[in-house]
N, C-alpha and C positions, 0 to 999 in steps of 0.2 A: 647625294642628291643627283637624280637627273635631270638631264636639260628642260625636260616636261616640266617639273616641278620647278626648276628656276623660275620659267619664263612665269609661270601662276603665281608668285610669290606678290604680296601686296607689294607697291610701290617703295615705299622705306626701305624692306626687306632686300627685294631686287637690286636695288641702288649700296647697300650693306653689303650682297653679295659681289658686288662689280668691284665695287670696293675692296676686297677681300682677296677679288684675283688677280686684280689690276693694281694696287695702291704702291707694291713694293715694285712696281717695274717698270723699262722703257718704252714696252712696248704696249700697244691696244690693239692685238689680234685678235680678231672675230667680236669687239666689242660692238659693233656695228651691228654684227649680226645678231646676236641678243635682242639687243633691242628691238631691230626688225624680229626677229622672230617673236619675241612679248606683243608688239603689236598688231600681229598678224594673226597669231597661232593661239594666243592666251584662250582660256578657254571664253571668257570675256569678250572675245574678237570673233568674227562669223566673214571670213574668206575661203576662194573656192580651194579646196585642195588639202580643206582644215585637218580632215577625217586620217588621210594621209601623213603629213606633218610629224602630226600631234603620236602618231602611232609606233614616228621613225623616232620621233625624240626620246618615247618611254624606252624604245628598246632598240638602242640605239647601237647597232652594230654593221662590219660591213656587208655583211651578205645579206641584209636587208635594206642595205644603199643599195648593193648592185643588183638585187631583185627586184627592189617595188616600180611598178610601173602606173600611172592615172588608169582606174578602170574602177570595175562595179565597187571595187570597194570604200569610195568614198560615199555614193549613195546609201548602199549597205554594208556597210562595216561587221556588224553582229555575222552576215550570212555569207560573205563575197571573200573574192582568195587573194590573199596577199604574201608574196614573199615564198611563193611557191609551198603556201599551204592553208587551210581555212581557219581562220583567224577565229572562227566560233567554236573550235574545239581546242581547253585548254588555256583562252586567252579572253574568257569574258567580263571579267573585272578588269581588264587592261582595256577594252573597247566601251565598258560603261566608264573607265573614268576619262575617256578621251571624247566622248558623246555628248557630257557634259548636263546630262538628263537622261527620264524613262520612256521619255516618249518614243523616241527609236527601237529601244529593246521593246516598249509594250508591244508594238507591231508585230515586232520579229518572233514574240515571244510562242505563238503556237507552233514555227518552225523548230524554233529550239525545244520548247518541248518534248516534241516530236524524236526529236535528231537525240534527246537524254534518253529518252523510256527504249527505245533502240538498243541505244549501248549497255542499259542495265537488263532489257531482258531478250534482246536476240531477236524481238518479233518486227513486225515488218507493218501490220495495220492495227491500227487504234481505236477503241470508242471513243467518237467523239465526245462525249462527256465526257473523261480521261481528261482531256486536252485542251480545249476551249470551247467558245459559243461559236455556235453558226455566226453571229455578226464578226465576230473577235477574226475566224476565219478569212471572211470573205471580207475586212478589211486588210489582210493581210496579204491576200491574192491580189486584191485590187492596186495594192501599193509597188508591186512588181513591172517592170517596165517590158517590152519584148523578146530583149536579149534573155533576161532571167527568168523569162517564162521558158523560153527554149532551153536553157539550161537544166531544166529541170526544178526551178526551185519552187515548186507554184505546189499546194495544198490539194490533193485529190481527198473528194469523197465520195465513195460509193456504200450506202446499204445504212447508212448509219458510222460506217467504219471510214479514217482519217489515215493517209500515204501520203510519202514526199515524191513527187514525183520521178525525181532523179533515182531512187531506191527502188521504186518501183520496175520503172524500165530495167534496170538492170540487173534486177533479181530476176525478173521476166527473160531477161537474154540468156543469164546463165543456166537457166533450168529448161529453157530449148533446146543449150546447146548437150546440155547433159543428158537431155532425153535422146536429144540425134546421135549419141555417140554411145547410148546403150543399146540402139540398134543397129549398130554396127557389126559384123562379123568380129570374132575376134582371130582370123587368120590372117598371120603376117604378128603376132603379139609377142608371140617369141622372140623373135629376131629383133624386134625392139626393144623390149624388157633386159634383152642382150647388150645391144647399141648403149642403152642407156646407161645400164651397170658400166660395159666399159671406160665410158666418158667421166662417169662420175670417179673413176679408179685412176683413168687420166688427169683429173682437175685435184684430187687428192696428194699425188706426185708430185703434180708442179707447185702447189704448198708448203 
């Protein structure tokens, strides 16, 4: 069981478990805590910082103590970066059971969409129809605050067709840069192609 799951246990249960860890010993370390956290964090309890908590307790390790920091991701948990990664890839049952409800995920939910049909076919813009309603959409834009507009997280449509906008931009970059760099001479490639075999025959060595 983890700590997430303790703190939700009905009241008998939780007081059974304290029991349990505490009954044979001298000590009550961190019983305190417990219970502060049941009171705070349960999914039952609505304090600032819930989203966070709740997210250290299911997956409770340390490089997620010394990562997480207060930021987008208590707002949006489903879409925002916690722990030096995006908690909505890979970790979406672990964020609906900590949400406590669908109301968060419905919002989010044309993002993710979006961000699935991506990973299984490679393309970059969507029919809308595919994906959601116009309303479903542009509740979902609406619910974004200034920071995560500039971030890119915000729903583009043009023509009919549906973009993340963070994907967009930077599919846009790298295909500038690729076009700037097939105009390029290719004199001086040699000696590079050269540089670069040798390095990698250097970094081979030291191996």
């Amino acid at each position: 069981m983890n700590l997430f799951d303790l703190i939700n246990l009905d009241e008998g249960n939780f007081q059974n478990a304290l029991d349990q860890i505490y009954g044979e010993t001298n000590t009550n370390i961190f019983l305190d805590i417990f219970i502060k956290l049941r009171r705070d964090y349960s999914l039952s309890s609505h304090k600032e910082g819930e989203h966070i908590v709740r997210y250290i307790l299911l997956n409770l390790r340390e490089e997620t103590l010394e990562s997480v920091l207060p930021n987008t991701f208590e707002k949006k948990p489903f879409i925002s970066i916690l722990a030096g990664k995006k908690t909505s890839k890979g970790s979406i049952k672990d964020i609906i059971e900590i949400t406590n409800g669908s109301t968060e995920f419905n919002i989010v939910h044309p993002y993710l969409a979006i961000e699935s049909m991506m990973r299984e076919t490679g393309e970059l813009y969507f029919d809308i129809d595919s994906v959601a309603s116009r309303e479903e959409i542009q509740k979902y834009n609406s619910s974004l605050d200034q920071w995560e507009c500039s971030k890119g997280f915000m729903i583009n449509e043009e023509n009919g067709f549906l973009s993340i906008a963070s994907y967009e931009t930077t599919t846009i970059f790298i295909l500038n840069k690729l076009l700037k760099f097939s105009k390029i001479s290719n004199r001086g490639q040699k000696e590079l192609n050269l540089r670069y075999l040798t390095l990698e025959l250097i970094e081979k060595k030291l191996k």
